[in-house]
C-alpha positions in Angstrom: -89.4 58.8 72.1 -85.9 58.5 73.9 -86.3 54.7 73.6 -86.8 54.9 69.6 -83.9 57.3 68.8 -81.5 55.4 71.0 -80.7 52.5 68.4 -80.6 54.5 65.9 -77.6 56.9 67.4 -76.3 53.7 68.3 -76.4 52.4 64.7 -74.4 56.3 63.7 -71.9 55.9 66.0 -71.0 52.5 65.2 -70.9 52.9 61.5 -68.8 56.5 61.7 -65.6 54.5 62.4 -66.3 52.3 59.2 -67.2 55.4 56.7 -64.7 57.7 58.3 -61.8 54.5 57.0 -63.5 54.4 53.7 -62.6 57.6 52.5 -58.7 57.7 54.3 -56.2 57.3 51.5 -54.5 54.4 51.2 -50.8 55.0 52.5 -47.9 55.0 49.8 -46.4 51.5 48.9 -43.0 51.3 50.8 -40.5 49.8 48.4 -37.4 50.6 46.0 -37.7 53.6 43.7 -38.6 52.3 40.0 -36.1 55.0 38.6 -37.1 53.2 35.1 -41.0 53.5 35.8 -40.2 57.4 36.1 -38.6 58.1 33.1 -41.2 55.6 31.2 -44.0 57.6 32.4 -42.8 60.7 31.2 -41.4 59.5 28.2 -38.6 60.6 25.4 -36.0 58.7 27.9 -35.6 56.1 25.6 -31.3 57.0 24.6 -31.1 57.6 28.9 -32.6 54.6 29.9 -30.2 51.9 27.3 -27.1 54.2 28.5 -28.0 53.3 32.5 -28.8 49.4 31.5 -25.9 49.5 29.3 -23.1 51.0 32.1 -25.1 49.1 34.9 -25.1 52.5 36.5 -29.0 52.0 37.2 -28.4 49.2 39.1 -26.0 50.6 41.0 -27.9 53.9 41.9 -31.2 51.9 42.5 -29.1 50.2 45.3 -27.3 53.4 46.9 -30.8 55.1 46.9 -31.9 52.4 49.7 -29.2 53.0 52.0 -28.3 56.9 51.6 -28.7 59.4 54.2 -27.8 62.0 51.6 -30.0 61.3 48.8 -29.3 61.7 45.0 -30.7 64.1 41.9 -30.4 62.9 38.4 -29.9 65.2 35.6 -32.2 63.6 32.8 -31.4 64.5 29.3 -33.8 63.3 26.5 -33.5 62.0 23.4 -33.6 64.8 21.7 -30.9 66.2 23.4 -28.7 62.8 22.8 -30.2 63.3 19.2 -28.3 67.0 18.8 -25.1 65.5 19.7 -22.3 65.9 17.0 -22.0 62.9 14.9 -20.2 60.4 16.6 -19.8 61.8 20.3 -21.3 58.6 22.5 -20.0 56.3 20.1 -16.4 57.8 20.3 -16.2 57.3 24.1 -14.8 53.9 25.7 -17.1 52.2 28.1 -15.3 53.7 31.0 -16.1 57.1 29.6 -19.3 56.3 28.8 -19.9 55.4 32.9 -18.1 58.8 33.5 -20.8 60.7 31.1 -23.9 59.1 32.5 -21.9 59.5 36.5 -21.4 63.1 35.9 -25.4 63.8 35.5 -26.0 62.3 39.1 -24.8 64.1 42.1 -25.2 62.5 45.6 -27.1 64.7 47.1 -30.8 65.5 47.2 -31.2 69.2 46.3 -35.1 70.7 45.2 -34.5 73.1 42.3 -34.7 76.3 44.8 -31.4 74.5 45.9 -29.4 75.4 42.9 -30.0 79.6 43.3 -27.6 79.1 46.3 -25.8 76.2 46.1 -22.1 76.5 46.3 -20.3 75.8 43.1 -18.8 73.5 41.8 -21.3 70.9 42.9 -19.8 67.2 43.1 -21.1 64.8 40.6 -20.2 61.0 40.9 -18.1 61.2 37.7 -14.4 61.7 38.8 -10.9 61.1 37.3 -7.1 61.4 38.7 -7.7 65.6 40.0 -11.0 64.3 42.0 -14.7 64.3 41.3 -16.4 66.3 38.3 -17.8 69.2 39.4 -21.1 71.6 38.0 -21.8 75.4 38.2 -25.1 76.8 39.0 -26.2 80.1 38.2 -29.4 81.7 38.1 -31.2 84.1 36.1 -34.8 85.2 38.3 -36.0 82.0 39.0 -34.3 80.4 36.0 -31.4 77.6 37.2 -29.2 77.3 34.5 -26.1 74.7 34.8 -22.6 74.6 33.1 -20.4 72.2 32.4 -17.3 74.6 30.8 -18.8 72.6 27.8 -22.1 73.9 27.7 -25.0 75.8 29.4 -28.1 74.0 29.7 -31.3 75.3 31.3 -33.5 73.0 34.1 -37.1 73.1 32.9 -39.2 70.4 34.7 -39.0 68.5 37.9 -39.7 64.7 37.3 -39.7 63.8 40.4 -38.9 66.4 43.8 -39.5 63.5 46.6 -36.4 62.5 49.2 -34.3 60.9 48.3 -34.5 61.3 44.6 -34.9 64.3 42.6 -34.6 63.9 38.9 -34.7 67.3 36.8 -35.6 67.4 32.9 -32.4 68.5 30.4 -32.8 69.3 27.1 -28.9 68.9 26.4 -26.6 66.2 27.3 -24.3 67.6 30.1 -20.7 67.3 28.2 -18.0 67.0 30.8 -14.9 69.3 29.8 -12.9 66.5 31.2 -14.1 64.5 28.1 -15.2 66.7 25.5 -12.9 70.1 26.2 -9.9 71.3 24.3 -7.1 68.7 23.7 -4.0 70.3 25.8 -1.6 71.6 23.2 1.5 68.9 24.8 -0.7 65.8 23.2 0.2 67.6 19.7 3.1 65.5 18.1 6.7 67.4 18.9 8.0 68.6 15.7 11.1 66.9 13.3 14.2 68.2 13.7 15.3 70.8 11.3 19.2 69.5 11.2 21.1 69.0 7.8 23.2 66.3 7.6 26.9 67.9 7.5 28.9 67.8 4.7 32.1 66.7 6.5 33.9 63.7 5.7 34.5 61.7 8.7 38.5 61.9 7.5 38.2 66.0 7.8 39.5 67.3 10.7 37.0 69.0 13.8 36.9 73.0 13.1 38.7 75.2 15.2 41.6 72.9 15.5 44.9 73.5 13.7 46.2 71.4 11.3 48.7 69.1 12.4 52.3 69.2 11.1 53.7 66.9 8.1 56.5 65.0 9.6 57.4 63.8 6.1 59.2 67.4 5.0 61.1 67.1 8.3 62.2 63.9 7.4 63.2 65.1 3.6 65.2 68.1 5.0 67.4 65.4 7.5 67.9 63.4 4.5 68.8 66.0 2.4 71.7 67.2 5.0 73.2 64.1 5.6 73.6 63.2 1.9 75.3 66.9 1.0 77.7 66.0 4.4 78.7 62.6 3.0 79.2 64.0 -0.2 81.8 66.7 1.3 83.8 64.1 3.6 84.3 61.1 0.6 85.4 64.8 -1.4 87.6 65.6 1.1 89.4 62.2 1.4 89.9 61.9 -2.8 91.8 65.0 -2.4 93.8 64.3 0.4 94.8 60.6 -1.6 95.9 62.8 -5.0 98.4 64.8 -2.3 99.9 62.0 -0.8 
């Protein structure tokens, strides 16, 4: 009996191994993050997707995502939410701005959503300008993470991805920077005209306050007049004095 159930225990323990590796999963592909392939699975990331090609900001993240220690999150509005713009706001914007706007829905760090009930505001985005980087606020209503531009107030809904070192978080509004879309400062307003009349002095009239000036011509009529009556006395006097003698 021992010599019959030997081969076959044999057999068992040699084909363990082999069934046992059958039914391991297969280990993740190793390999850049297709940040394009996420938002295409989930869809409505059409407006999202053209702004990253268009400011070769996907690119650029795709690349930093390979060599970060810190990892990123991307704030993922959809098209909807680019939809419910007012009229005109992307196509206002200079390409510079438009970089800034997409920059300011990426912050380099990896934070899960939990993060955000305790995060320290403001929380850096890559967006920045000539007082530093762009910053977010985070509040938090139960388990409800809100964020805030100064703009607007957007609620975070659904994770797309929660993985190191990528997080991407569903928006249903387009996070406006105040930096772009605030209120103007009132000094850009044009300064207003001046309110002076144009005076109604003749160049020829004299400055007020100042006193007149004497007329030197009445002096000179006066000496005139004096030394005419004294001639006429003396050439008297010497008639006279001619009758007598």
């Amino acid at each position: 009996m021992a010599l019959t159930t030997t081969p076959l225990v044999l057999i068992l323990l040699t084909l363990i191994p082999f069934l046992t590796a059958q039914k391991a999963p297969a280990p993740a592909p190793s390999g850049p993050i297709n940040i394009t392939g996420i938002f295409d699975k989930a869809g409505q990331y059409t407006t999202l997707i053209r702004l990253l090609n268009e400011t070769q900001q996907l690119t650029q993240i795709q690349s930093q995502l390979n060599s970060t220690s810190q990892g990123f999150t991307i704030f993922a509005p959809t098209d909807n939410a680019f939809q419910n713009l007012p009229s005109g706001a992307l196509n206002d914007l200079s390409d510079e701005q438009k970089v800034q706007l997409i920059l300011y829905h990426v912050t380099p760090k990896y934070y899960f959503l939990s993060d955000f009930l305790t995060v320290s505001n403001p929380v850096r985005t890559q967006a920045s300008g000539k007082d530093g980087p762009w910053g977010l606020h985070f509040t938090s209503q139960g388990n409800q993470v809100n964020v805030s531009t100064g703009v607007v107030t957007v609620p975070i809904n659904n994770a797309l991805r929660q993985q190191f070192p990528l997080a991407v978080y569903q928006l249903d509004k387009v996070l406006l920077p105040s930096e772009l879309f605030g209120a103007k400062s009132p000094d850009s307003s044009p300064a207003p005209k001046s309110s002076k009349t144009p005076s109604s002095k003749t160049p020829s009239s004299p400055i007020e306050g100042d006193a007149p000036a004497p007329s030197s011509s009445k002096k000179d009529d006066s000496a005139a007049g004096r030394n005419v009556g004294f001639g006429f006395v003396v050439g008297f006097g010497l008639i006279c004095m001619g009758i007598l003698f």
